[in-house]
C-alpha positions in Angstrom: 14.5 2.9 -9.4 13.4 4.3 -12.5 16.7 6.7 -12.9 18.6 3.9 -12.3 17.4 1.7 -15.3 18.0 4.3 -17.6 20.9 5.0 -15.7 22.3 1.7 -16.7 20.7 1.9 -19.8 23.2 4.8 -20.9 26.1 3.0 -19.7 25.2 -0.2 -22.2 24.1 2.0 -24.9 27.5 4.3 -24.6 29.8 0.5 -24.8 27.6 -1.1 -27.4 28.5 2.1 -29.3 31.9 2.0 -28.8 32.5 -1.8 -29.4 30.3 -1.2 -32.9 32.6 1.9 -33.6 36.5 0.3 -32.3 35.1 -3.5 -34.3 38.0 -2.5 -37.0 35.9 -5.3 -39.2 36.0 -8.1 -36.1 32.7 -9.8 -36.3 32.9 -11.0 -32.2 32.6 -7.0 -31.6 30.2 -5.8 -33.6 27.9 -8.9 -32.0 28.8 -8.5 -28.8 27.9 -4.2 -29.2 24.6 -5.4 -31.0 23.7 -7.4 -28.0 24.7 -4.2 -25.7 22.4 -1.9 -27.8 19.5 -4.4 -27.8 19.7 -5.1 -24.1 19.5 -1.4 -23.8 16.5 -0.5 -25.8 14.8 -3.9 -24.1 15.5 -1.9 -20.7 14.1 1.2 -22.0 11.2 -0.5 -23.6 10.3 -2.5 -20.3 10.8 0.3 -18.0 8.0 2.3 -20.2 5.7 -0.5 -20.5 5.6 -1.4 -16.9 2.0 -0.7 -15.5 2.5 2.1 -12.5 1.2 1.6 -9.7 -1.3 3.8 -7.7 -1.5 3.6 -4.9 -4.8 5.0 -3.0 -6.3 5.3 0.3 -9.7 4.9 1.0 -11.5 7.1 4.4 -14.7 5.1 6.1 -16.7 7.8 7.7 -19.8 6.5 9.2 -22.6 9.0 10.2 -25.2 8.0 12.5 -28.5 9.8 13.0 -30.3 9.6 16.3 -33.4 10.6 17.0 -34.8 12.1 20.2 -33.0 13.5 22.7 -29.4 12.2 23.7 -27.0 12.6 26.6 -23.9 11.8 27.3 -22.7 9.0 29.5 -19.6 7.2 31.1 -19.7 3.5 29.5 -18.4 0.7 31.9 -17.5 -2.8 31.2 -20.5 -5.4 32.1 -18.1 -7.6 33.7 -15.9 -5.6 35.8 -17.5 -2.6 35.9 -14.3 -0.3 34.8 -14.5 3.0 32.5 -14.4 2.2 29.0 -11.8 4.7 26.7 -12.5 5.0 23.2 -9.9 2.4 22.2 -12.1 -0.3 24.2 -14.6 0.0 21.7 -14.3 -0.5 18.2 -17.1 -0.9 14.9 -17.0 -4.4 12.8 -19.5 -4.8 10.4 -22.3 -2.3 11.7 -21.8 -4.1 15.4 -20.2 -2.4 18.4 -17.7 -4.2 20.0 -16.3 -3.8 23.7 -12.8 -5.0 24.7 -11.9 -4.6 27.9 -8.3 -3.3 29.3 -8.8 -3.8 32.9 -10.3 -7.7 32.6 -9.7 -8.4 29.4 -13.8 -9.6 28.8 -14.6 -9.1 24.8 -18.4 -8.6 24.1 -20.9 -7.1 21.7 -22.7 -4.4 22.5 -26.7 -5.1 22.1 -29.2 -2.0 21.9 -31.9 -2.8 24.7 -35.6 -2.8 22.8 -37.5 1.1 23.5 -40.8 -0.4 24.4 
């Protein structure tokens, strides 16, 4: 996009030029390649003072630490007692979350007290 401002730029530049430098003393010319010229510079000058945008991606990596020992286990929906995938379940807010694809139940996953 940029190249292409400048682009046209150069082309009003180049006729303002030439209208300023064929005017042979004909006022209408020389205003109309002043007005050429300026519109030029004013793309030039825009183009520069436009704020880029960045663009930027931000990573969440949550880390949990558990304590004790831990195994690993097949999790199964409450209602219809199908195999959970790892695109059932999904973190919001610090909360697990468990949608179903079999029965479509949606629930929140509460941690049962220790004692």
């Amino acid at each position: 996009m940029k190249t292409l401002i400048y682009l046209l730029a150069a082309v009003l530049a180049f006729f303002g030029f030439m209208f300023i430098a064929g005017s042979q003393g004909i006022v209408l010319r020389i205003v109309v390649g002043v007005i050429l010229l300026a519109a030029a510079i004013a793309m030039v000058y825009m183009n520069r003072a436009r704020p880029q945008v960045v663009r930027t991606e931000t990573t969440v990596v949550q880390k949990i630490d558990l304590s004790g020992d831990v195994s690993l286990e097949q999790m199964t929906c409450n209602s219809c007692g199908a195999a959970l995938s790892k695109n059932s379940i999904e973190v919001k807010a610090g909360a697990i979350f468990v949608n179903c694809e079999y029965c479509g139940a949606s629930y929140q996953i509460e941690e049962a007290p220790k004692w």
